[in-house]
N, C-alpha and C positions, 0 to 999 in steps of 0.2 A: 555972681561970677563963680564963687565956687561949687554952687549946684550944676552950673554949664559946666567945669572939669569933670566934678565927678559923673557926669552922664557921660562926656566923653572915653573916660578914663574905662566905665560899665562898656561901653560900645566896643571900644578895641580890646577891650579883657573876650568881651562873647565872639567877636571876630578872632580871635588871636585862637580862641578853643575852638569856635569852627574850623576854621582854616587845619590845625592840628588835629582834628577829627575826621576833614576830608582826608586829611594826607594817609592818616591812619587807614584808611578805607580804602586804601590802593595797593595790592601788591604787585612789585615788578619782576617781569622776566624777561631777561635779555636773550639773543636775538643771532647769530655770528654765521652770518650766511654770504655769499659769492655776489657782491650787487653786480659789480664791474670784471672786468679781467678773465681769464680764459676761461670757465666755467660758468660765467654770467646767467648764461641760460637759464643753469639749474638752479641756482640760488633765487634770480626771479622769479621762475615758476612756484618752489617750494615756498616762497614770500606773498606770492596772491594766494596761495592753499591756506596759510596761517591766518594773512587778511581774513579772508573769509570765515574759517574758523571760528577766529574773539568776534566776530561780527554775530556771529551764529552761539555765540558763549561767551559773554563781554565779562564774567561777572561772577565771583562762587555765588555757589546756593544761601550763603548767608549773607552778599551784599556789597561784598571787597570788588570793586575796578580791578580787572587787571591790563595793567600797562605794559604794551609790547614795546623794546627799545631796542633797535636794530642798529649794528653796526657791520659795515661792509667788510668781511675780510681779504678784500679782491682775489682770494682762491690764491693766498699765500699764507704760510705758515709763520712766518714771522707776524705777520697781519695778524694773524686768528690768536695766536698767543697773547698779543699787545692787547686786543680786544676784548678775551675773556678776563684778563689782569685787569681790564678799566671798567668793565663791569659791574665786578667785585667789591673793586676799591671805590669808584668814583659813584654808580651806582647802583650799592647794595641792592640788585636782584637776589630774589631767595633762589632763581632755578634759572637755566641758561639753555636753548634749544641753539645745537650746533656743532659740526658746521659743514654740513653736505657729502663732504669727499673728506674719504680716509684720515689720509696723510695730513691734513689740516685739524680735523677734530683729534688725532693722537697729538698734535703741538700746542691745543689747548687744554684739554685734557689733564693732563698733569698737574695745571694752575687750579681748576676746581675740584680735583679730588686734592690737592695740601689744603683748601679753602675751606671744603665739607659742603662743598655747594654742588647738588644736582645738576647734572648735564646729560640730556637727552638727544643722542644723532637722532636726525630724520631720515639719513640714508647713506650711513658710513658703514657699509660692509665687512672690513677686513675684521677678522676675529680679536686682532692685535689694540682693537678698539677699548675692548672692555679687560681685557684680560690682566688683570689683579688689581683691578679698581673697582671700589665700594661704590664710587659715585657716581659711575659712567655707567649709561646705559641707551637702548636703541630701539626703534621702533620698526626696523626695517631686518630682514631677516639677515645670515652669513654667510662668507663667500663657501665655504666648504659643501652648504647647502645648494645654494645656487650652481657651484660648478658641479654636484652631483645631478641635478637636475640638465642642466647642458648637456652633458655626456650622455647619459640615458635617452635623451632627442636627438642628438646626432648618432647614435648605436640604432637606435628604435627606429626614429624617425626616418631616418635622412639615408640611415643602412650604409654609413659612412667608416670603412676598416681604417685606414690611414686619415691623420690629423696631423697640421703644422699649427704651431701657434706663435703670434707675435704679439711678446710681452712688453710694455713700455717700465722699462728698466726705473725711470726715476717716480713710478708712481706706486705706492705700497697697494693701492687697492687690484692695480693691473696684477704685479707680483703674486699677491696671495691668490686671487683670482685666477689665476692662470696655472698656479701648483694645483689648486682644489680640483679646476677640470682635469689633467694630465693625471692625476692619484688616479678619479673616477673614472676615467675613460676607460686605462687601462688596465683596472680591474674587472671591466666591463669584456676585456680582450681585444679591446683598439690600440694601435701602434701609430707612435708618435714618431713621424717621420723628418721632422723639421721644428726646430724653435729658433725664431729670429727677435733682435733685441733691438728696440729704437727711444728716444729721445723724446720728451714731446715738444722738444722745440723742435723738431727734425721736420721738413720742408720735402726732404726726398727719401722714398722708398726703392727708386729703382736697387739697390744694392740685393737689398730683402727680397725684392720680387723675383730678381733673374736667379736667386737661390732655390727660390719656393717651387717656380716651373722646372728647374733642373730634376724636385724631388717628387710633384705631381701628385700632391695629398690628394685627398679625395673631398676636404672640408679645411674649411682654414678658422681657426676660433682665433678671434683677437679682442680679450676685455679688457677696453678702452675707453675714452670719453667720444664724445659724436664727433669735435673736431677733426684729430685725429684719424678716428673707423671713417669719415666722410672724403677726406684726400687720400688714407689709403686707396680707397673703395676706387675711389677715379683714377688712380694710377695704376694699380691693380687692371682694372679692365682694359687701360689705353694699352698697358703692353701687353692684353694678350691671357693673363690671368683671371680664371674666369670658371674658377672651383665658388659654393656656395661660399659664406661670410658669415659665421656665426659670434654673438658678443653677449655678454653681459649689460643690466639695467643702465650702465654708464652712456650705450647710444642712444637713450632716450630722451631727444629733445629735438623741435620742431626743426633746428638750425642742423640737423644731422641733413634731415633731406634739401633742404635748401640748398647744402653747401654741396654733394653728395649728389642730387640731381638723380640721372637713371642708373649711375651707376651703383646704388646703394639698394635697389630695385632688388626683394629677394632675401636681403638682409634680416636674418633673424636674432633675435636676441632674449634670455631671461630678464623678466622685471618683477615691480609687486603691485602689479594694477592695471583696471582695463575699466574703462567708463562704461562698456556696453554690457560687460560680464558683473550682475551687480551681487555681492556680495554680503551685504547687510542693507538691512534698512538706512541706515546712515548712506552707504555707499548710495542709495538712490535719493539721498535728500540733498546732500553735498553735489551731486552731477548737475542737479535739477539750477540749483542755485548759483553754480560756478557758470553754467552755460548761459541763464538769465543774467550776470554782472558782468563778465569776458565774454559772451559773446564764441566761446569755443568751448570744446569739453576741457578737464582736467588731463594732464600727464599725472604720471609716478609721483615726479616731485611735488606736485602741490598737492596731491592726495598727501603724499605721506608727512609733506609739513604740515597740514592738516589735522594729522593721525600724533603727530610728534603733538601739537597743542592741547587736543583734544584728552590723551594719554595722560600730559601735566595736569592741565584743569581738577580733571577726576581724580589725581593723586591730591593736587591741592585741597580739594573739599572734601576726602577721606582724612587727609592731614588735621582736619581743624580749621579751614574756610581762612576766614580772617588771621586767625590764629595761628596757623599752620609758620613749623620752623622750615629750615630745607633739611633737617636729620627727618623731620617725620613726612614731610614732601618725598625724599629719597625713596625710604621705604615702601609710600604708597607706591608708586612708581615700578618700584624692584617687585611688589606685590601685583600687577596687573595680570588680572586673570579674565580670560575670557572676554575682553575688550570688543565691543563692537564697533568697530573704526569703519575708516574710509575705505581701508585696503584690502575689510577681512576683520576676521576674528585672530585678535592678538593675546598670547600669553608671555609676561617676559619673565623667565627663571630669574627667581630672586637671588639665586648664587653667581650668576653669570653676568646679567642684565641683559645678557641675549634675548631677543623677541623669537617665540616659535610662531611661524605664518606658513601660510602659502605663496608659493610663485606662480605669474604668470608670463606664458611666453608671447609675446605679440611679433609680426615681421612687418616688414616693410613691403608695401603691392600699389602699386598704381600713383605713387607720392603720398598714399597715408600711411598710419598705425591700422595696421585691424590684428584680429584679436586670433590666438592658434588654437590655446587650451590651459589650465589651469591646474597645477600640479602641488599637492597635498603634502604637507611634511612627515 
C-alpha cells in the first residue's frame, strides 16, 4: 500500500512538473481588436491576418507557444481601456497588439505604458499615438505622412486647385488626418475652399452637401471610416454632388462598397497595401496563403495585423525566445530595422515608435479595389 502512494505521489509530482513546464512554454499576447460594433470590419479583417500569421509562426525559434487572447473592444474606448487593464492583470500577457483605430488605442495606451508592457498598433495613425510613450509603438505609417501623400495626388494627379474637406469632429484619426492634408495641400499652393464638421453618428449630410455645392471645390477629401465615406458618397451624388471623393486608409473595407454601391464608384483613397503590388517575398507568401484559407485576397487590415504579429514575434526571439521580458520585447520592437512584412519593408524609429514605410494609393472601379501606384517615404 504504501509503495501504491508513493508511485502515486512520483506520478502527480512528474505531472504537476510537466504541466508547469508546459505552461512555462507558452508566452501570451493579448489581442484588443473591434469584433463587433461600428468598425467590425476592420477588426475582423486585421483578426484573420493575425490568424494566419501564428498559423504561419506558432512558435519562437526556441520553442515557446505563443498564445493569441483576443478580446473585443467593440470600437469603444471605455471597452479598449477595460481590455488592456484585464489583460494585464488577469492575463499577464508580456505584449499587447492593439487596437485598430486611433482614438481607442490612445484609451489603452496609457494602461500599458504605467504597466511597462509593449503595445503594438497595427493601424492607428494619428501621431498622438506614440507620442511620449516608451511603450507604444506602430506598424503602420502617420497621418502627416499619409496626408502629404494625398495632397501631392490630388495637386499632381487629379490637377485639383480648390479642396473641401469633411472632418468627423469626434474621431482623432479624422482630425489629425484631415490637418496633415490641408498643411500639405496648401504648401503645395491648393486652396481650401470649405471644411464641413459631422458626427459619426450623423444619418444626414444634406446640411454639409448644399454648403459644399454653394462653394464647388474641385476635390472633396474626407478621412473617414467606409461607413460613413459610403452614405456620404450616396447622398452626395443623389443631390447632385458629384466632384471626385478623395479618403484616407480608414475606407478600406469590403462593407465601404456594399453599402456605397455605385455611388462610391471613383473613390480614391491612401492605404498601406495592395495584394497584387507585391512587395516582399513575405508579401507573396502571405497572399498565396490568405487567398487558399478565405477564399479572397487580403485588405490593409489583415496585412498589417499580420505585419503588427509578425514584427512582435521577431522582437520576441531577438528578446530571448522563451526568456524574453516585455522591457527587452519593447526594445526589439522599437529596434525593427528593415522588416520584411506583409506591407513592405518596415523601420520603426526607436525614439518615436513610428514605423517608416510606404503607402499605397488603391480606388474604387467597377465595385473592386484595384491598385493606382505606390509612393515611397
Amino acid at each position: 500500500m504504501k509503495r501504491l502512494l508513493s508511485s502515486l505521489v512520483a506520478v502527480a509530482v512528474a505531472l504537476s512538473f510537466l504541466a508547469s513546464a508546459s505552461f512555462a512554454k507558452e508566452i501570451k499576447v493579448g489581442v484588443v481588436w473591434p469584433i463587433t460594433g461600428l468598425v467590425a470590419a476592420f477588426g475582423q479583417s486585421a483578426w484573420k491576418g493575425a490568424q494566419l500569421a501564428h498559423s504561419m509562426k506558432p512558435a519562437t525559434k526556441d520553442g515557446c507557444k505563443i498564445k493569441l487572447i483576443l478580446l473585443d473592444n467593440k470600437g469603444m474606448k471605455l471597452e479598449t481601456a477595460n481590455a488592456v487593464s484585464k489583460l494585464i492583470t488577469d492575463n499577464h500577457v508580456k505584449a499587447i497588439i492593439g487596437a485598430i483605430t486611433s482614438s481607442n488605442t490612445m484609451a489603452g495606451a496609457p494602461i500599458a505604458e504605467k504597466n511597462h508592457i509593449p503595445m503594438i498598433t497595427s493601424s492607428a495613425t494619428n501621431p498622438l499615438v506614440t507620442k511620449g510613450k516608451k511603450y507604444i509603438s506602430r506598424a503602420c505609417f502617420i497621418d502627416p505622412f499619409q496626408g502629404k501623400v494625398a495632397a501631392k495626388y490630388i495637386w499632381n494627379n487629379l490637377h485639383a486647385k480648390k479642396a473641401a474637406v469633411m472632418i468627423e469632429r469626434d474621431q482623432d484619426y479624422s482630425v489629425g488626418l484631415a490637418h496633415a492634408f490641408m498643411n500639405a495641400y496648401k504648401k503645395l499652393g491648393g486652396k481650401i475652399v470649405a471644411v464641413e464638421f459631422f458626427q459619426s453618428t450623423d444619418q444626414d449630410y444634406s446640411a454639409q452637401i448644399s454648403d459644399l455645392k454653394s462653394k464647388n471645390p474641385d476635390v472633396i477629401y474626407m478621412p473617414s471610416y467606409y461607413q460613413e465615406l459610403a452614405l456620404f458618397s450616396r447622398q452626395a451624388r443623389q443631390y447632385g454632388l458629384n466632384q471626385p471623393i478623395m479618403a484616407g486608409d480608414g475606407a478600406e473595407a469590403e462593407a465601404l462598397i456594399k453599402i456605397g454601391g455605385k455611388a462610391v464608384n471613383g473613390l480614391t483613397f491612401t492605404t498601406h497595401f495592395d495584394p497584387h503590388a507585391a512587395a516582399t517575398p513575405l508579401t507573396v507568401t502571405f497572399v498565396k496563403a490568405f487567398e487558399k484559407k478565405y477564399k479572397t485576397s487580403p485588405d490593409a487590415m489583415a496585412a498589417l495585423g499580420a505585419d503588427a504579429y509578425f514584427i512582435l514575434v521577431n522582437a520576441i526571439n531577438e528578446a530571448g525566445g522563451c526568456k524574453a521580458t516585455p522591457k527587452k520585447i519593447n526594445y526589439y520592437v522599437r529596434h525593427t530595422k528593415d522588416f520584411k512584412g506583409v506591407t513592405g519593408v518596415i523601420t520603426i524609429n526607436p525614439k518615436t515608435g513610428n514605423a517608416i514605410k510606404s503607402a499605397v494609393i488603391r480606388k474604387v472601379k467597377d465595385g473592386k479595389f484595384v491598385y493606382v501606384t505606390t509612393v515611397n517615404p
